[in-house]
N, C-alpha and C positions, 0 to 999 in steps of 0.2 A: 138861796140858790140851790138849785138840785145839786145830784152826782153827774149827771149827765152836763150839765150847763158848764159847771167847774172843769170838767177837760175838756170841752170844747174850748172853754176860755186860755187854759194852760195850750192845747195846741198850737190858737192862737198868737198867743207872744210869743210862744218858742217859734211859730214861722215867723214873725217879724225879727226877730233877731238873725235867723237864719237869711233871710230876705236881706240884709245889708252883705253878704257877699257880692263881690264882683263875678262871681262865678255863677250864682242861681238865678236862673230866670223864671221857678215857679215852685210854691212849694203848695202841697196838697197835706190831706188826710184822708185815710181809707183803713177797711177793716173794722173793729170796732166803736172808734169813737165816731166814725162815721154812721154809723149802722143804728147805734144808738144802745148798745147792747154794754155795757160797763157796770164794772166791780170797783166799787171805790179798793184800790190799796192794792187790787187786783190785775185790774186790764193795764195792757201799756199804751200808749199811744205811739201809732206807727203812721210815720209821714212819707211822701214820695216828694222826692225836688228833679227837676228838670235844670240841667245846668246848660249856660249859654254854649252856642259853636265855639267861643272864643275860650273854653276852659276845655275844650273837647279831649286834646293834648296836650294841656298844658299842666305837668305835674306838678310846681309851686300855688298853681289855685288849688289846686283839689288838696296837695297836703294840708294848705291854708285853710281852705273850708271843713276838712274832718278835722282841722283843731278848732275850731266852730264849734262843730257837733258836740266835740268832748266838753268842750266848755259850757255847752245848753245844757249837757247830760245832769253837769253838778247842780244845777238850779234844779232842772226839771226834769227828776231821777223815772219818772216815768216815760221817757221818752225813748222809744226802743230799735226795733228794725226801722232801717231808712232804706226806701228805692231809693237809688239814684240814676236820674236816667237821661239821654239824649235828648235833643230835641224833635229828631227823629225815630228814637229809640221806642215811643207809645205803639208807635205803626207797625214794628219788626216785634215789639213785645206780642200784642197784641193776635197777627199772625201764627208766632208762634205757640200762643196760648190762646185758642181762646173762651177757651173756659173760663181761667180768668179776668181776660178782657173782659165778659159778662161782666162781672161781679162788681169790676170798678170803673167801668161804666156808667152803674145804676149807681154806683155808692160813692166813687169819689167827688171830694168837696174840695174845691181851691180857700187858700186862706190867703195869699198873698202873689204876687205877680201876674204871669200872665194866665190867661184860661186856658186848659188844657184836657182833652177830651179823646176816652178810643173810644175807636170806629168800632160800628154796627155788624157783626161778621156772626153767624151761625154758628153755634158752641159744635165741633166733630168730637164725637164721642171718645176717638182716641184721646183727645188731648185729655177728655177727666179722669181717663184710665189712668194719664199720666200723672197728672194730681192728684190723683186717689192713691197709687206707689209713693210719691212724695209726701203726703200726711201720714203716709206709712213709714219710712224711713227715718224721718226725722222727729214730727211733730208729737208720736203719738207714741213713740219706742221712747221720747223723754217721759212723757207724761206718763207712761207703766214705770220706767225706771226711778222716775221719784214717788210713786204712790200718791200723783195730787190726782184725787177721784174727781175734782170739779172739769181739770185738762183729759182727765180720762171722757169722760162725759163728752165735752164739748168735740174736743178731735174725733169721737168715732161717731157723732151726728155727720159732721165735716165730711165724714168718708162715706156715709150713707148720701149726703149730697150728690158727692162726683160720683159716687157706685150709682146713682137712681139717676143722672144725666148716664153716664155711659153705656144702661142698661134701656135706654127711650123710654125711661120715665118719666123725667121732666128733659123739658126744651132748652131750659137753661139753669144753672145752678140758683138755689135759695139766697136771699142774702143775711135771714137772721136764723138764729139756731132754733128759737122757737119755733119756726116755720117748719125746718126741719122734724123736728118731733112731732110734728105734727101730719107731718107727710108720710114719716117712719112707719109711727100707730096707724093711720089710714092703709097703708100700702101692706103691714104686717103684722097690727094687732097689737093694742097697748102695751101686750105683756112685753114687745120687744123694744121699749124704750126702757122698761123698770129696772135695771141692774148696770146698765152703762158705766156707770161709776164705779163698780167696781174691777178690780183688776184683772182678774182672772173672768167673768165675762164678756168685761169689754174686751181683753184680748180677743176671745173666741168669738165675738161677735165680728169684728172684723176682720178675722184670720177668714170666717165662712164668707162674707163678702168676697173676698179674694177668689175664695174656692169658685166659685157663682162665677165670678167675673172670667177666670180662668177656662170653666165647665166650658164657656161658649166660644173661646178664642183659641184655644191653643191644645196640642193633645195632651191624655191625659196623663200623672205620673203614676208613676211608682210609690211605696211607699215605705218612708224612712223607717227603720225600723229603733229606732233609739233616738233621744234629743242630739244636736251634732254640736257642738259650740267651736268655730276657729278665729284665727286673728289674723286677717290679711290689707294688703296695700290698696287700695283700690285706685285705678285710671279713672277718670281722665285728671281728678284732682288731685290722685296724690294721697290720698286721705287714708287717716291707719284706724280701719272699721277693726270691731268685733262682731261675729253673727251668733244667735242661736236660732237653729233651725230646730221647731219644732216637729215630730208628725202631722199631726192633725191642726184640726180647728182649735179643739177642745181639751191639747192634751196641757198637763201642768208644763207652766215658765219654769225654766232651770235656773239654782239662785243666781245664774251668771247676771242674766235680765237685772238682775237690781245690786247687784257687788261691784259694777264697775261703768262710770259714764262714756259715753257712746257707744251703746249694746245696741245691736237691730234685731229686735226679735222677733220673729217669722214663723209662717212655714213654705218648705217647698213652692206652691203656689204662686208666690208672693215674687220669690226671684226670678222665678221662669216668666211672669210677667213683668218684672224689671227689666231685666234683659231686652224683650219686644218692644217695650213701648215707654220706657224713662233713659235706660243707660245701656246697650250693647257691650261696652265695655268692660261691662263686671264678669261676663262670661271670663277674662282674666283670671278672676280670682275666685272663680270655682273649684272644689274640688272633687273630685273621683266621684265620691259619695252622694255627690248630687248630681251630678254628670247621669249614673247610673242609673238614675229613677228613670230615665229617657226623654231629661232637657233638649228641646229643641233649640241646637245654639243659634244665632243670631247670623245672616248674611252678610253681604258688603252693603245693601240699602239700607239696615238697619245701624250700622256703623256709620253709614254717611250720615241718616238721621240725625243721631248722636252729636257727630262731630258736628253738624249745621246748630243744634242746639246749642250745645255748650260754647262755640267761634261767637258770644255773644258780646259785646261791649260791655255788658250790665255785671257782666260775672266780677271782671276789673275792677270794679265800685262796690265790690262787695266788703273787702276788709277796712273794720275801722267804722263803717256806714252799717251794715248790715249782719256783722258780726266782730265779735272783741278779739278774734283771734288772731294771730299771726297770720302774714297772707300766703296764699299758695298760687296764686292767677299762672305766674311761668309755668310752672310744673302742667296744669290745662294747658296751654299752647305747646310746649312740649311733646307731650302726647298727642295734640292733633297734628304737629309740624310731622312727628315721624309718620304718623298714619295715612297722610294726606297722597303720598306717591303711588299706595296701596289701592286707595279707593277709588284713583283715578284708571285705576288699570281693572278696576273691576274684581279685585281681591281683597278677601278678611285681612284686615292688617293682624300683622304673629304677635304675639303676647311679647311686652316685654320678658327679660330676665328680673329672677327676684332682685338682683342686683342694681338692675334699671330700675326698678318699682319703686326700690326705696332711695335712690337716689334722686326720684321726683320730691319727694318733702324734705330734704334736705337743702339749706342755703338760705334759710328764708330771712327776709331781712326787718326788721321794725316798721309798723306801719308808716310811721314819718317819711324813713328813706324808702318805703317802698313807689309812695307815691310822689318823692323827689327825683328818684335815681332808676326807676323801674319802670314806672306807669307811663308817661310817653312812648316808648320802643315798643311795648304788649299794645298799646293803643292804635302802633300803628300797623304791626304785624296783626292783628284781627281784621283790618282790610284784607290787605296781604292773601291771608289763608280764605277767607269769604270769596274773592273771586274763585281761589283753586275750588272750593270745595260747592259752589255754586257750579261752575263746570265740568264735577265730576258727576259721572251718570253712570249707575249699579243697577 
């Protein structure tokens, strides 16, 4: 049996196991073992389940089914990010993305329940800007910060993906990486696939993306005159980021980038289109220094954006399924609850206090009891907020 065959197999039993929930009405595969692109020892396998109306709010299923999960994980330690999603949730994902609705479109494969399929929709360039910030933020600031040249490689294809849809270069995002490098060398010349792996080009290779992306949308800055590194709170989640802001594309990572986990290392660029077109809300935790360069901060549309983003059901399904960490979900509604009387009036909601910022990640309680004692009430205030913020108009 191949490498390929053997996780598709392992995906397999892990969805039938998962598939005896009273809760799941569908479990998929997507991403790599879907794609067909696997690393023995290497790739994970990341599944989607679709859980029934009748678990929608009901927090002893879902705590039940994420002690599910945990217990598939011991068997089959390759088993990584889980969606979890509605059963109208493919529709509203999809909408709101859909850049990635492309991808798993083409590439998702059911393994057990019922079938389950997004819709046909036109990738808008904005949304791969916005995935193209997001492999930036997260995917690819890990993959410098641990030095794995194989995730250095692969994420800043990933980002030439969403940079080469959002620039009309392609109609819809790649589904495998080789294609990608392929489209790369065609569009810019083999030499600018040859060094991806390593850390200090592949940063600058995707910092200049950025710049490129930036050049066309937004005015130009200023520039830093020194690397900047601070430590702040960040809205809507609560989350306690470090940044280093570099100058340039090109200039050296400060050893902060690799001394300490969760570093977003950047430049300028990089925020100033965060702010427009992923998170509005980080203009919060700007400071002066980048303020200076001549940030264009974000309006009340782009706050409402935001907040209609994040007001998502899916976000709730994220701890325990989609991440090991302790959950933050309140702290999100939190910040959209205050912002919400702002936006309806046609106003930037005010920064919280630092004293407010940090008292958003605070209280967090064990995934168990979160989704025993927490997740119904956020389940049902995400209606709630989605009407207001559906009727606000900026």
């Amino acid at each position: 049996m191949d490498i390929l065959g053997a996780y598709r197999i392992a995906a397999y039993l892990t969805a039938q196991t998962l598939g005896t929930s009273p809760a799941v009405e569908s479990v998929l595969v997507h991403r790599s073992v879907s794609t067909g692109e696997v690393v023995f020892g290497r790739s994970d396998i990341d599944l989607m389940l679709v859980i029934r109306r009748a678990a929608v709010f009901d927090g002893q299923q879902m705590a039940s089914l994420w002690r599910l999960v945990r217990r598939a994980r011991r068997f089959n330690p390759a088993l990584s990010h889980i969606d979890v999603l509605e059963p109208d949730g493919i529709e509203r994902l999809a909408r709101a993305d859909t850049c990635l609705a492309s991808t798993e479109r083409h590439s998702l494969r059911r393994l057990c329940g019922k079938p389950a399929t997004f819709p046909e929709l036109p990738v808008e360039p904005s949304h791969a800007l916005a995935r193209f910030v997001l492999w930036a933020e997260w995917y690819f600031a890990i993959a410098l910060q641990t030095k794995n040249r194989r995730n250095i490689r692969k994420i800043a294809l990933e980002m030439w993906n969403t940079y080469a849809v959002a620039e009309g270069l392609l109609a819809e995002p790649l589904l495998r990486r080789d294609e990608m490098e392929s489209h790369l060398c065609a569009t810019e010349g083999a030499a600018a696939a040859r060094y991806l792996d390593d850390p200090a080009r592949g940063a600058a290779f995707t910092f200049d993306l950025a710049r490129r992306l930036h050049r066309s949308r937004l005015p130009e800055l200023g520039q830093l005159p020194a690397p900047l590194v601070f430590e702040t709170t960040t809205a809507p989640l609560g989350l306690r980021r470090v940044f280093a802001v570099v100058p340039r594309a090109d200039s050296r990572l400060p050893p902060e980038v690799f001394a300490r986990p969760g570093v977003f290392p950047c430049i300028p660029e990089v925020l100033h289109l965060h702010l427009h077109y992923r998170n509005a809300y980080l203009a919060w935790a700007m400071p002066a220094q980048l303020l200076d360069l001549g940030m264009k901060l974000p309006g009340p549309s782009r706050y409402l954006a935001t907040s209609r983003n994040f007001n998502d059901d899916r976000f709730l399904r994220v701890p325990g399924f989609a991440s090991a960490h302790s959950p933050g979900p309140a702290a999100m509604l939190s910040c959209l609850r205050y912002a919400l009387p702002f936006l309806q009036r046609g106003e930037v909601p005010p920064p919280f206090t630092a004293q407010e910022m940090q008292s958003l990640a605070s209280g967090v309680p064990s995934i168990d009891d979160y989704y025993r004692l927490q997740y119904p009430a956020l389940r049902r205030e995400i209606d709630s907020l989605r009407e207001g913020l559906d009727a606000a108009v900026c």
